[in-house]
C-alpha positions in Angstrom: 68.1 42.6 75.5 64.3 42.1 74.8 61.5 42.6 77.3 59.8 38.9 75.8 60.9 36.0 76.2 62.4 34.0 73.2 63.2 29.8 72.1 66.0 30.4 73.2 66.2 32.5 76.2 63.8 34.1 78.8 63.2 37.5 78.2 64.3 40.9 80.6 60.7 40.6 82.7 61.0 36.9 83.5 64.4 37.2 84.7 64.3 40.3 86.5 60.6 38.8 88.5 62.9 35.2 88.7 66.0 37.5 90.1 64.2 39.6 92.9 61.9 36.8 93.8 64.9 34.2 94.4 66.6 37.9 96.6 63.2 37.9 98.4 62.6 34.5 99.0 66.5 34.1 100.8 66.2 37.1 102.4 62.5 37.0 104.1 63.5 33.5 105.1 66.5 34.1 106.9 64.6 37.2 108.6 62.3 35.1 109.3 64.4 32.5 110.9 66.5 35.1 112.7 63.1 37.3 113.8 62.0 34.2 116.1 64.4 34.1 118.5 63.9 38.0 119.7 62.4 39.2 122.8 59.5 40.6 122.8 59.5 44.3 122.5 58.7 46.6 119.9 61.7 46.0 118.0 60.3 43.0 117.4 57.1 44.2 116.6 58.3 46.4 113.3 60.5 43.2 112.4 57.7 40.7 112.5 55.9 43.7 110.5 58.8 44.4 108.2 59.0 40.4 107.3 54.9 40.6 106.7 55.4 43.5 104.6 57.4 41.7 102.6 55.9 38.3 102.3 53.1 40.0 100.8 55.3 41.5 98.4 56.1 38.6 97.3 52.6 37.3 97.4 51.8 40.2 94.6 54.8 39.4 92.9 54.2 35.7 92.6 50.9 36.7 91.0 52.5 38.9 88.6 55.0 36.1 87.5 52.2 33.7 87.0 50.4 36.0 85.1 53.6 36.7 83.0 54.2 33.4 82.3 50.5 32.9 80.5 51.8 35.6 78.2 55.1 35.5 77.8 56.9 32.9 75.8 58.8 30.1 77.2 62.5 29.0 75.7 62.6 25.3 74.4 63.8 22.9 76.7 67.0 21.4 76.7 67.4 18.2 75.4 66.8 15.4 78.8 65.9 12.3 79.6 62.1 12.1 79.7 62.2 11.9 84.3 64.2 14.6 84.0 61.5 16.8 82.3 59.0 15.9 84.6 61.1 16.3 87.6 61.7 19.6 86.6 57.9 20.3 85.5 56.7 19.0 89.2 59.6 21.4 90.9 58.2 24.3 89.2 54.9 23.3 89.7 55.5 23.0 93.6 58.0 25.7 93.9 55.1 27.8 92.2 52.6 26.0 94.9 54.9 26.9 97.7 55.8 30.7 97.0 52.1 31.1 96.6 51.2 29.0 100.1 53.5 30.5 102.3 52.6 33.9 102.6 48.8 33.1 102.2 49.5 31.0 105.3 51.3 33.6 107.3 48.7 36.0 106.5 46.3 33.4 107.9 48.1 33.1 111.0 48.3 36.8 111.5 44.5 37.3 111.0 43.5 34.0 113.5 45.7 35.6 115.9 44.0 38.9 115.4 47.2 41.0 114.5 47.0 44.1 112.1 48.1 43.4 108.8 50.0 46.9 107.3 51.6 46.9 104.6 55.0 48.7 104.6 52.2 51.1 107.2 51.1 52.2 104.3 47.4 50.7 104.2 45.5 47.7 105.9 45.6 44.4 104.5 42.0 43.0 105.6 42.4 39.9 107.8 41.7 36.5 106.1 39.3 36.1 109.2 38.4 35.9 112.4 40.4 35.5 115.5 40.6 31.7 115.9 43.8 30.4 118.1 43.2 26.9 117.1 43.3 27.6 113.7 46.2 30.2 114.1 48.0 27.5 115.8 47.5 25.6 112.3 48.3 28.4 110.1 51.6 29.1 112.2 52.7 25.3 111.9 51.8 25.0 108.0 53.6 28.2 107.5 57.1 26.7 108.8 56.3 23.5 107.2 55.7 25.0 103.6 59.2 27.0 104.3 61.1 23.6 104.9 59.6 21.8 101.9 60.3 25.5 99.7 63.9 25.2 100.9 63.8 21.7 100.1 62.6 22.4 96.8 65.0 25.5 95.9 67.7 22.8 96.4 66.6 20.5 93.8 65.9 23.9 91.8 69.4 25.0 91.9 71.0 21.4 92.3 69.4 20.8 89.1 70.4 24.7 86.9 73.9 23.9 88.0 74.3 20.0 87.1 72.7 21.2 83.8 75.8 23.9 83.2 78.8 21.8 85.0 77.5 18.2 84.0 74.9 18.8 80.7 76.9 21.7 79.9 74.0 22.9 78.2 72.1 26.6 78.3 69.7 25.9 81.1 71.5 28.0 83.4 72.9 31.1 81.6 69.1 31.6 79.6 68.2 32.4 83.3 71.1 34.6 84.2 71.5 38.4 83.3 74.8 38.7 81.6 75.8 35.4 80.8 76.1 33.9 76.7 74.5 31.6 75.0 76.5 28.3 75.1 77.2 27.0 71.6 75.2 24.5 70.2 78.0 21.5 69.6 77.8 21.0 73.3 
């Protein structure tokens, strides 16, 4: 299994960043969701914290992925109609957008309400700025908004890998996943 990507599949790094983003992504939403709707105490103090913690994990990984992706090589595209391609090039594009925005807007909120940012309490994550509650009130509200149009997004995403393996029947899909083979070509 090579660390690069090749023309014909992505390489060990771009799935395994793909793999634990799509695991964080699912999971710090449904935290987040579920986090909401707890009293307040300090258990949900350390799980506001915890789902922080890890938004700006995936913050750094986001970076890292972009950054890999200038590097790294990308597998040919399948064989589509031309709306197709650029469907899929503007649902990158804005899932890319979206997993960048929505931490960098829940960090926003956090420092207009003038909330310590840790993260994992291992160091301080310097606020974005001051303590602002109009503009908190913005950052809050564009922060569930991005989430909606990212699930809205990671429908199309996956609506898409798995009409391209049950419909297309092409490799779409299984260059993405870890143990799955290469479909032959006569499809």
């Amino acid at each position: 299994m090579s660390l690069l990507s090749t023309t014909q599949r992505w390489g060990a790094v771009a799935r395994l960043l793909h793999w634990i983003m799509a695991a964080g992504i699912i999971v710090n939403g449904a935290w987040g969701l579920w986090m909401v709707g707890i009293a307040p105490s300090m258990k949900k103090i350390n799980v506001f914290a915890l789902h922080k913690s890890i938004g700006l994990t995936l913050l750094a990984l986001a970076l890292l992925r972009l950054a890999w992706r200038l590097v790294d090589k990308h597998p040919e595209v399948e064989p589509a109609p031309r709306w197709q391609l650029l469907a899929a090039r503007l649902t990158h594009v804005g899932l890319y957008g979206l997993i960048l925005a929505i931490p960098l807007s829940g960090w926003w909120f956090n420092s207009a309400s003038g909330y310590p940012l840790q993260w994992f309490k291992h160091f301080k994550v310097p606020a974005m700025g001051g303590r602002d509650s109009d503009l908190a009130h913005i950052a809050l509200v564009a922060h569930q908004y991005l989430f909606w149009l990212l699930v809205a997004a990671l429908v199309l995403h996956i609506g898409a890998a798995l009409k391209h393996h049950f419909v297309d029947r092409d490799n779409t899909l299984t260059r993405m996943l870890p143990l799955a083979r290469r479909k032959p070509s006569s499809y």
